[in-house]
TORKOLLO-12407 format. One record per residue: x, y, z of N, C-alpha, C in turn. Coordinates in nm, 3 decimals. Example, Ala and Ser with C-alpha at 12.3 -4.5 7.8 and 13.67 -1.06 7.14 Angstrom:
BEGIN
1.319/-0.569/0.780/1.230/-0.450/0.780/1.320/-0.330/0.780 .
1.285/-0.225/0.708/1.367/-0.106/0.714/1.290/0.003/0.787 .
***
This chain:
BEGIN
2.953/0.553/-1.178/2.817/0.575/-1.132/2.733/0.630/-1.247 .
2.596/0.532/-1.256/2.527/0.649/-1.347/2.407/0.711/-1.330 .
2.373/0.665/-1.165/2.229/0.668/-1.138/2.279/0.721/-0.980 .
2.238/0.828/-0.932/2.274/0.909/-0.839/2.118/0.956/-0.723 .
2.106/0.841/-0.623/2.061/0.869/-0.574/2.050/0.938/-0.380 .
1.942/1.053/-0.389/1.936/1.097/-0.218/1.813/1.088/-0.212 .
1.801/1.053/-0.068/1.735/1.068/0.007/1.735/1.148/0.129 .
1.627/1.256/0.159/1.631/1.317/0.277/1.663/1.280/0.389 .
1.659/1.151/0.409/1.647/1.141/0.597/1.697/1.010/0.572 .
1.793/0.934/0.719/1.802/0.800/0.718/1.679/0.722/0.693 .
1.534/0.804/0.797/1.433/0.713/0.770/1.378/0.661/0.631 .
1.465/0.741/0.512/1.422/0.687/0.414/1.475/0.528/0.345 .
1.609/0.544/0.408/1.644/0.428/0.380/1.596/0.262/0.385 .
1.506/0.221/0.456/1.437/0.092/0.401/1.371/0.121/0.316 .
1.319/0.211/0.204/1.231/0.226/0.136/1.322/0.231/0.032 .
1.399/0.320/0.008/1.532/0.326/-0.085/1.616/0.209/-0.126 .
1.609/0.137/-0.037/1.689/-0.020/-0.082/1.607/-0.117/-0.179 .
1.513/-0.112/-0.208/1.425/-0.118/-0.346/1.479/-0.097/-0.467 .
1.568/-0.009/-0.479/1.607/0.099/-0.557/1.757/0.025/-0.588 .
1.780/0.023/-0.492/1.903/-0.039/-0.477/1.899/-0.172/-0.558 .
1.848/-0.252/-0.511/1.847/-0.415/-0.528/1.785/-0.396/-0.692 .
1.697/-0.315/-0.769/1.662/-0.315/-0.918/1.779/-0.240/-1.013 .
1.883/-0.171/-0.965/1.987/-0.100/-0.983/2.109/-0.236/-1.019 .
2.110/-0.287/-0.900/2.176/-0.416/-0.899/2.155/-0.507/-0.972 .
2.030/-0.543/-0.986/1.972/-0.648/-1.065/2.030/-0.621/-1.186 .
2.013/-0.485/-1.236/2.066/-0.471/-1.405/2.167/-0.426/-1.424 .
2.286/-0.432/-1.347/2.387/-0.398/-1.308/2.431/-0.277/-1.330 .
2.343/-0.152/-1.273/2.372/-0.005/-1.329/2.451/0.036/-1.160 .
2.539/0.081/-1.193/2.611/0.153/-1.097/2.556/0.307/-1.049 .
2.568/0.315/-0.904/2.456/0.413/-0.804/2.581/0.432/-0.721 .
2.531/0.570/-0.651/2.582/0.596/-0.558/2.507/0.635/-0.447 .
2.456/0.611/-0.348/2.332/0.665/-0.238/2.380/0.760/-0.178 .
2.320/0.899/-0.126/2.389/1.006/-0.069/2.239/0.993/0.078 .
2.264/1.081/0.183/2.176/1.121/0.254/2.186/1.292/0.251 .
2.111/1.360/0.220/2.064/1.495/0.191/1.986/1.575/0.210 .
1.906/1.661/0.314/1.820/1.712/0.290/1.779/1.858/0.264 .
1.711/1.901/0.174/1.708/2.039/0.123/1.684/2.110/0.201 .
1.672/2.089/0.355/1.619/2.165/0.418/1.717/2.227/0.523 .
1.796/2.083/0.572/1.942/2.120/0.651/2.031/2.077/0.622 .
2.063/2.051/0.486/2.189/2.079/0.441/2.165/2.127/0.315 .
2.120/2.227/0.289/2.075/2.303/0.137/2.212/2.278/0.066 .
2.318/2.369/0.129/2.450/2.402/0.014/2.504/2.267/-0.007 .
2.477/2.169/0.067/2.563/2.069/0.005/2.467/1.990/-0.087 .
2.306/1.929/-0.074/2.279/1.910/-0.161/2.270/2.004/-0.317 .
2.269/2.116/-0.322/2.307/2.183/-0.409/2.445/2.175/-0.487 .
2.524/2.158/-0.399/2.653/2.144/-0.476/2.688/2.016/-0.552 .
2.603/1.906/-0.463/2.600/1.791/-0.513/2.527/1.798/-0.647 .
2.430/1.865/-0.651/2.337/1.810/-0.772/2.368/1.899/-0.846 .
2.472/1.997/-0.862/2.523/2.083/-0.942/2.692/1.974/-0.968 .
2.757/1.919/-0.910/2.898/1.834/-1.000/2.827/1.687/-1.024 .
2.665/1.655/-1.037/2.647/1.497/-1.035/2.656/1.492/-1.149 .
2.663/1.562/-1.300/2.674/1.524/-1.419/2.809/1.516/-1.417 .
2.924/1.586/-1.406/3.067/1.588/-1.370/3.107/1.447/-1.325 .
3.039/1.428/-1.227/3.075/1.279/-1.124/3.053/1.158/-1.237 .
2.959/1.150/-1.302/2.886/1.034/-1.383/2.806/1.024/-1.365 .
2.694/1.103/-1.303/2.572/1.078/-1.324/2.465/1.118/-1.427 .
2.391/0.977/-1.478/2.292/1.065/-1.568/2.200/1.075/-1.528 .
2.155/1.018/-1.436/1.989/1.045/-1.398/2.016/1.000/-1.202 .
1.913/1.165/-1.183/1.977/1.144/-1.044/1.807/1.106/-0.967 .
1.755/1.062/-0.877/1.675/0.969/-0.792/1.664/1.038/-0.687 .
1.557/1.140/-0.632/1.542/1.196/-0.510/1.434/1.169/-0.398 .
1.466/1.076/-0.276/1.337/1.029/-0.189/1.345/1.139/-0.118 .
1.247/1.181/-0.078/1.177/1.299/0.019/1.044/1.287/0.072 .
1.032/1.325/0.196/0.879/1.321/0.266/0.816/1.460/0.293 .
0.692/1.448/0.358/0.639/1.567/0.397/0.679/1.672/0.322 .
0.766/1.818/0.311/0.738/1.901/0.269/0.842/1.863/0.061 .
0.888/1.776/0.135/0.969/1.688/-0.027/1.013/1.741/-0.138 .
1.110/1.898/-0.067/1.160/1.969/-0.165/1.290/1.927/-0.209 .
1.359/1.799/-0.169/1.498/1.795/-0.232/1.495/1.764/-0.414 .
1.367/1.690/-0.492/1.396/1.707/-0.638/1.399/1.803/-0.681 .
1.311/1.908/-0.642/1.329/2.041/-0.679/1.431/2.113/-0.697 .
1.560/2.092/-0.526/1.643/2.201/-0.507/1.760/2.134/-0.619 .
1.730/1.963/-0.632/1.855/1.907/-0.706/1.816/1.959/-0.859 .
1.646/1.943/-0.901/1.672/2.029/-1.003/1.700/2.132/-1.050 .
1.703/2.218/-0.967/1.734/2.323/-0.980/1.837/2.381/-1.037 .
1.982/2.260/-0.961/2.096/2.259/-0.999/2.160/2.198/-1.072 .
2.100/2.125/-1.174/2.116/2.038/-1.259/2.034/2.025/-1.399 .
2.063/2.011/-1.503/1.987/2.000/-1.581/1.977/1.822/-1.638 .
2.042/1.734/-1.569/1.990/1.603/-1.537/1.840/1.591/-1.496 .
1.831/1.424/-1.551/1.655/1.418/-1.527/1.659/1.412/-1.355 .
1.532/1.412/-1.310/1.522/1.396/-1.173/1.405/1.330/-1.163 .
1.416/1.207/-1.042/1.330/1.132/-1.052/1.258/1.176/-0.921 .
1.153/1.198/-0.879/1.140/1.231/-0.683/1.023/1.110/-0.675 .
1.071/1.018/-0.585/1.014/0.960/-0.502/0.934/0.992/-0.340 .
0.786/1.013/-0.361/0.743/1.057/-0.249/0.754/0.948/-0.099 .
0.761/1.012/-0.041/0.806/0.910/0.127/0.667/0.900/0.189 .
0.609/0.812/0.277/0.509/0.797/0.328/0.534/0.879/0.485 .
0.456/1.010/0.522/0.494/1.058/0.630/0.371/1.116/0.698 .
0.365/1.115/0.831/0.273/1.182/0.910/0.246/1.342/0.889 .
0.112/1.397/0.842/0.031/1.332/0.894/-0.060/1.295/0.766 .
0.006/1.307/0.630/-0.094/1.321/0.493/-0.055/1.189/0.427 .
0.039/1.106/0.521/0.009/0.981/0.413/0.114/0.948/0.261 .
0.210/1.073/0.233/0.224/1.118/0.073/0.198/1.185/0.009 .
0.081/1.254/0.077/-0.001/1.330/-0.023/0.082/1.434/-0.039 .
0.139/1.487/0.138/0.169/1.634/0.031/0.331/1.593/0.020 .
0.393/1.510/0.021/0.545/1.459/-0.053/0.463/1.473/-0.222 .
0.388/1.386/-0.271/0.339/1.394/-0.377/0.315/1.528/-0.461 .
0.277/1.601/-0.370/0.198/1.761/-0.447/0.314/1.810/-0.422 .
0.444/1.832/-0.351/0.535/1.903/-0.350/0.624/1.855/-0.470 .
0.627/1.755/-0.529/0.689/1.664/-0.610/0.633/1.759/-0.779 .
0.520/1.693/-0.787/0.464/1.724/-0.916/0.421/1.872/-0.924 .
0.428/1.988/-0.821/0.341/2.088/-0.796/0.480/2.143/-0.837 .
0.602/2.111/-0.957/0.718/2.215/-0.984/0.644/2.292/-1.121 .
0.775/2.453/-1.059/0.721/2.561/-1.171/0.738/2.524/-1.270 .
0.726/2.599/-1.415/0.791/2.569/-1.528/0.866/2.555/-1.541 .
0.994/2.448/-1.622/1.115/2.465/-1.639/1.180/2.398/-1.568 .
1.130/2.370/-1.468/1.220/2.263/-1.351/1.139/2.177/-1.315 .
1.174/2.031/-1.437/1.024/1.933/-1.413/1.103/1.841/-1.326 .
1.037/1.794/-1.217/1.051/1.658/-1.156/0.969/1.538/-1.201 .
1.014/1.424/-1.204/0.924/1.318/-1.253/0.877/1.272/-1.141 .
0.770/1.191/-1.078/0.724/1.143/-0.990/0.691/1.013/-1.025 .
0.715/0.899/-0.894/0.655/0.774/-0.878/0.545/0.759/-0.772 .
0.535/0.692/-0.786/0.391/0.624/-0.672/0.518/0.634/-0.570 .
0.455/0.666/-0.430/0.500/0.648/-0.309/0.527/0.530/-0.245 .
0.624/0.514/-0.149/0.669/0.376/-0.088/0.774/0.301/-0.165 .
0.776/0.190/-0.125/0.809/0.085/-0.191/0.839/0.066/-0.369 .
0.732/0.082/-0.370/0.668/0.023/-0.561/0.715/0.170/-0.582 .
0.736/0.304/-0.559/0.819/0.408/-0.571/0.985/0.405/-0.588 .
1.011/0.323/-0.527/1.141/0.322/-0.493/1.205/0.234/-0.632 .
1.116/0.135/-0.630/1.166/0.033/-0.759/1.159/0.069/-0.872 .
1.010/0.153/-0.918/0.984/0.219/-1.003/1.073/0.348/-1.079 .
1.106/0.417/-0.957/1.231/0.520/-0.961/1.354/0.399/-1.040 .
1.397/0.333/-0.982/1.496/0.271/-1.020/1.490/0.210/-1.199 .
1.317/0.145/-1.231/1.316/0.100/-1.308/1.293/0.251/-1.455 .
1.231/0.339/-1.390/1.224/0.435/-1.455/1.401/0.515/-1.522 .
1.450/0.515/-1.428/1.596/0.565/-1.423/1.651/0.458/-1.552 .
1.668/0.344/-1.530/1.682/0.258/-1.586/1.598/0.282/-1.741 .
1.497/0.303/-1.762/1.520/0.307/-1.904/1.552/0.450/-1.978 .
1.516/0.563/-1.897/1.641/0.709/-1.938/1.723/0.624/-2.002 .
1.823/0.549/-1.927/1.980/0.461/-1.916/1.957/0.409/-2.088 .
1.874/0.329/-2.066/1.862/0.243/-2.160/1.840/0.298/-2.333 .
1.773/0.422/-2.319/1.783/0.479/-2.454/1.901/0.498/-2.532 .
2.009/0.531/-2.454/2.174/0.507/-2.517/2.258/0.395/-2.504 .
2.177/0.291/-2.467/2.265/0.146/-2.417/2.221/0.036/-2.417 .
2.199/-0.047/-2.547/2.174/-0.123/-2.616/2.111/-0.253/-2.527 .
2.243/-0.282/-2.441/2.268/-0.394/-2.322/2.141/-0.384/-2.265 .
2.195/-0.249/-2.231/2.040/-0.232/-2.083/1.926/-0.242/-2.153 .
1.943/-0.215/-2.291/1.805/-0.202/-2.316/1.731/-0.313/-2.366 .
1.791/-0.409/-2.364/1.790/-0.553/-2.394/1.766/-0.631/-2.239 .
1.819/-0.592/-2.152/1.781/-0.641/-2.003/1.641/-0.590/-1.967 .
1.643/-0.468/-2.042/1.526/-0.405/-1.988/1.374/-0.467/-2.023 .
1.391/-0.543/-2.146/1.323/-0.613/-2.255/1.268/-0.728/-2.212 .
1.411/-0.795/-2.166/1.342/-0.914/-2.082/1.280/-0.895/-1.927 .
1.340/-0.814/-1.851/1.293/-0.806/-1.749/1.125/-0.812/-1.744 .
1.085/-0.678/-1.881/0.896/-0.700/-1.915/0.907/-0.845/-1.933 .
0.950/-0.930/-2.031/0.874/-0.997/-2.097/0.854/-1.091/-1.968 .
0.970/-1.115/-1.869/0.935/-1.181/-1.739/0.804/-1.177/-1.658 .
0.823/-1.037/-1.637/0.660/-1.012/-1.611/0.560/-1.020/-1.655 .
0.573/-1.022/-1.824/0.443/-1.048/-1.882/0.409/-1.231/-1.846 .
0.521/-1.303/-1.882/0.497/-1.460/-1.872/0.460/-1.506/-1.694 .
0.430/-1.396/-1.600/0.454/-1.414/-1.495/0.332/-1.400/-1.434 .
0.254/-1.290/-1.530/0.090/-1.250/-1.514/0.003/-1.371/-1.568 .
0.065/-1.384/-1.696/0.002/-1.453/-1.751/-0.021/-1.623/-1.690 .
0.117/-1.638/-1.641/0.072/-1.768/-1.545/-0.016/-1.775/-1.449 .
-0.013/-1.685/-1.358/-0.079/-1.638/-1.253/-0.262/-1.660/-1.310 .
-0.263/-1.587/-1.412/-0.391/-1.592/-1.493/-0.411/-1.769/-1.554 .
-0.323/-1.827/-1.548/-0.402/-1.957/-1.623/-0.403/-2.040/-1.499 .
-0.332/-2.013/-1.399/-0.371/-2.083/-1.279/-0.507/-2.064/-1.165 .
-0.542/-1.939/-1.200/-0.644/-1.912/-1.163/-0.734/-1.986/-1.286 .
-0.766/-1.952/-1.389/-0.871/-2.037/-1.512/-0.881/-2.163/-1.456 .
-0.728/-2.250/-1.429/-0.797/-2.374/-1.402/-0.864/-2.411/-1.232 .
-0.790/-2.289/-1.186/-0.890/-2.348/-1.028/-1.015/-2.308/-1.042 .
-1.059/-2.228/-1.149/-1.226/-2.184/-1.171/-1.290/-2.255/-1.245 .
-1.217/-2.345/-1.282/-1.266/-2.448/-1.416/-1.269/-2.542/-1.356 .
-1.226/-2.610/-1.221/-1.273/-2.716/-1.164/-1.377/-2.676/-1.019 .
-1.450/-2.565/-1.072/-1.560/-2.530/-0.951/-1.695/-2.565/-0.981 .
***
Protein backbone atom coordinates (compact mmCIF):
# COMPACT_ATOMS: atom_id res chain seq x y z
CA UNK A 1 0.00 0.00 0.00
CA UNK A 2 1.15 3.45 -0.59
CA UNK A 3 -1.76 5.66 -0.58
CA UNK A 4 -3.94 5.20 2.59
CA UNK A 5 -7.17 6.29 2.41
CA UNK A 6 -10.48 7.19 5.19
CA UNK A 7 -13.28 8.32 5.04
CA UNK A 8 -15.68 9.31 7.83
CA UNK A 9 -18.90 7.76 7.10
CA UNK A 10 -20.11 4.94 4.61
CA UNK A 11 -21.99 7.89 3.05
CA UNK A 12 -18.79 8.87 1.82
CA UNK A 13 -18.19 6.13 -0.15
CA UNK A 14 -19.68 6.91 -3.72
CA UNK A 15 -17.68 9.92 -3.68
CA UNK A 16 -14.44 8.08 -2.62
CA UNK A 17 -14.57 5.56 -5.45
CA UNK A 18 -13.19 8.37 -7.72
CA UNK A 19 -10.24 7.96 -5.83
CA UNK A 20 -10.23 4.62 -6.18
CA UNK A 21 -10.62 4.08 -9.95
CA UNK A 22 -7.46 7.13 -10.52
CA UNK A 23 -5.38 5.03 -7.90
CA UNK A 24 -6.09 2.09 -10.16
CA UNK A 25 -5.65 3.66 -13.27
CA UNK A 26 -1.87 4.29 -12.30
CA UNK A 27 -1.56 1.33 -10.59
CA UNK A 28 -0.71 2.75 -7.01
CA UNK A 29 -1.77 0.45 -4.35
CA UNK A 30 -4.54 1.89 -1.50
CA UNK A 31 -6.06 0.66 1.17
CA UNK A 32 -9.74 2.28 2.07
CA UNK A 33 -10.49 2.37 5.83
CA UNK A 34 -13.99 3.80 7.26
CA UNK A 35 -13.12 6.16 10.31
CA UNK A 36 -14.46 8.80 12.01
CA UNK A 37 -12.71 11.29 14.34
CA UNK A 38 -15.50 11.71 16.09
CA UNK A 39 -16.66 8.00 17.08
CA UNK A 40 -13.96 6.18 16.73
CA UNK A 41 -11.13 8.75 17.72
CA UNK A 42 -8.56 5.98 19.23
CA UNK A 43 -8.69 3.93 16.37
CA UNK A 44 -8.39 6.46 13.75
CA UNK A 45 -5.52 7.73 15.70
CA UNK A 46 -3.81 4.65 16.00
CA UNK A 47 -4.28 4.12 12.48
CA UNK A 48 -2.73 7.27 11.32
CA UNK A 49 -0.04 6.89 13.86
CA UNK A 50 1.31 2.85 12.29
CA UNK A 51 0.18 4.17 8.44
CA UNK A 52 3.88 5.05 7.73
CA UNK A 53 4.86 1.54 9.41
CA UNK A 54 2.05 -0.16 7.20
CA UNK A 55 3.37 1.49 3.77
CA UNK A 56 1.85 4.32 3.58
CA UNK A 57 3.15 7.49 2.13
CA UNK A 58 0.52 9.73 1.66
CA UNK A 59 -2.62 9.19 3.51
CA UNK A 60 -6.27 10.71 1.83
CA UNK A 61 -8.93 11.87 4.38
CA UNK A 62 -12.88 12.35 3.18
CA UNK A 63 -14.85 14.09 5.88
CA UNK A 64 -18.10 16.20 6.02
CA UNK A 65 -19.68 18.81 8.08
CA UNK A 66 -17.57 19.30 11.10
CA UNK A 67 -14.43 17.32 8.87
CA UNK A 68 -12.01 16.85 11.59
CA UNK A 69 -10.57 13.40 10.60
CA UNK A 70 -7.31 15.15 8.45
CA UNK A 71 -6.57 16.92 11.28
CA UNK A 72 -6.81 14.10 14.00
CA UNK A 73 -4.79 11.78 11.24
CA UNK A 74 -2.44 14.63 11.13
CA UNK A 75 -1.91 14.93 14.08
CA UNK A 76 -0.63 11.49 14.31
CA UNK A 77 1.44 11.31 11.60
CA UNK A 78 3.92 13.23 10.07
CA UNK A 79 2.81 11.84 6.50
CA UNK A 80 1.26 14.28 3.98
CA UNK A 81 -2.51 14.47 4.41
CA UNK A 82 -4.74 15.06 1.81
CA UNK A 83 -8.61 16.11 3.27
CA UNK A 84 -11.19 15.91 0.92
CA UNK A 85 -14.27 18.00 1.85
CA UNK A 86 -17.80 15.96 1.64
CA UNK A 87 -20.86 17.76 0.41
CA UNK A 88 -23.23 17.90 3.62
CA UNK A 89 -26.35 19.54 4.99
CA UNK A 90 -26.74 22.26 5.76
CA UNK A 91 -23.47 24.44 4.28
CA UNK A 92 -23.00 22.65 1.15
CA UNK A 93 -18.89 22.05 2.03
CA UNK A 94 -18.37 25.02 3.20
CA UNK A 95 -17.76 24.29 6.59
CA UNK A 96 -16.03 20.54 5.65
CA UNK A 97 -13.84 23.08 3.67
CA UNK A 98 -13.01 25.71 6.56
CA UNK A 99 -12.52 22.82 8.96
CA UNK A 100 -10.03 21.38 6.41
CA UNK A 101 -7.85 24.44 5.60
CA UNK A 102 -8.71 26.37 9.02
CA UNK A 103 -5.49 23.85 10.61
CA UNK A 104 -3.12 25.42 13.34
CA UNK A 105 0.43 25.77 12.62
CA UNK A 106 2.36 22.79 12.14
CA UNK A 107 -0.32 20.42 11.29
CA UNK A 108 -0.99 21.34 7.57
CA UNK A 109 -3.78 19.54 5.76
CA UNK A 110 -3.91 19.88 2.02
CA UNK A 111 -7.33 20.45 0.61
CA UNK A 112 -9.26 19.61 -2.70
CA UNK A 113 -12.32 20.99 -4.18
CA UNK A 114 -15.26 19.09 -2.71
CA UNK A 115 -17.23 16.10 -4.24
CA UNK A 116 -16.33 14.19 -6.90
CA UNK A 117 -13.49 16.28 -8.81
CA UNK A 118 -12.20 16.14 -4.88
CA UNK A 119 -12.00 12.74 -4.70
CA UNK A 120 -9.97 12.31 -8.04
CA UNK A 121 -8.00 15.22 -7.41
CA UNK A 122 -7.02 13.80 -3.89
CA UNK A 123 -6.02 10.76 -5.73
CA UNK A 124 -4.27 12.64 -8.54
CA UNK A 125 -2.62 14.93 -6.03
CA UNK A 126 -1.44 11.86 -3.83
CA UNK A 127 -0.19 10.56 -6.92
CA UNK A 128 2.30 13.05 -7.71
CA UNK A 129 3.74 13.30 -3.76
CA UNK A 130 4.23 9.37 -5.20
CA UNK A 131 5.69 10.42 -8.17
CA UNK A 132 8.58 12.68 -6.95
CA UNK A 133 10.52 9.38 -5.91
CA UNK A 134 9.26 7.15 -8.79
CA UNK A 135 10.31 7.67 -12.06
CA UNK A 136 7.43 5.16 -13.56
CA UNK A 137 4.73 7.10 -11.96
CA UNK A 138 6.16 9.96 -12.88
CA UNK A 139 6.20 9.21 -16.39
CA UNK A 140 2.39 7.96 -16.19
CA UNK A 141 1.82 10.98 -14.57
CA UNK A 142 3.23 12.90 -17.71
CA UNK A 143 1.16 11.31 -20.00
CA UNK A 144 -1.89 11.19 -18.22
CA UNK A 145 -1.50 15.59 -18.64
CA UNK A 146 -0.43 15.35 -21.95
CA UNK A 147 -3.86 13.25 -22.56
CA UNK A 148 -5.66 15.94 -21.30
CA UNK A 149 -3.96 18.54 -22.89
CA UNK A 150 -4.60 16.72 -26.58
CA UNK A 151 -8.15 16.24 -25.24
CA UNK A 152 -8.91 20.12 -24.64
CA UNK A 153 -7.38 20.92 -27.38
CA UNK A 154 -9.61 18.74 -29.59
CA UNK A 155 -12.58 19.74 -27.96
CA UNK A 156 -11.33 23.37 -28.93
CA UNK A 157 -10.82 22.67 -32.72
CA UNK A 158 -14.11 21.07 -32.89
CA UNK A 159 -15.80 23.78 -31.64
CA UNK A 160 -13.56 26.39 -34.30
CA UNK A 161 -14.94 24.36 -36.96
CA UNK A 162 -18.66 24.28 -35.94
CA UNK A 163 -18.17 28.25 -35.61
CA UNK A 164 -16.51 28.44 -38.82
CA UNK A 165 -19.35 26.97 -40.67
CA UNK A 166 -21.95 29.60 -39.05
Amino acid sequence: MKVAILMGSKSDLDIVRGAFDVLDDFGVKFEARIMSAHRTPNEAAEFAANAEKNGAKVIICAAGMAAHLGGVVAAHTTLPVIGIPMVSEPFKALDSLLAIVQMPPGIPVAAVTAGKAGAKNAALYAISILAVSDAALAAKLKDFRAKQREQVLAADAELQAELQQR
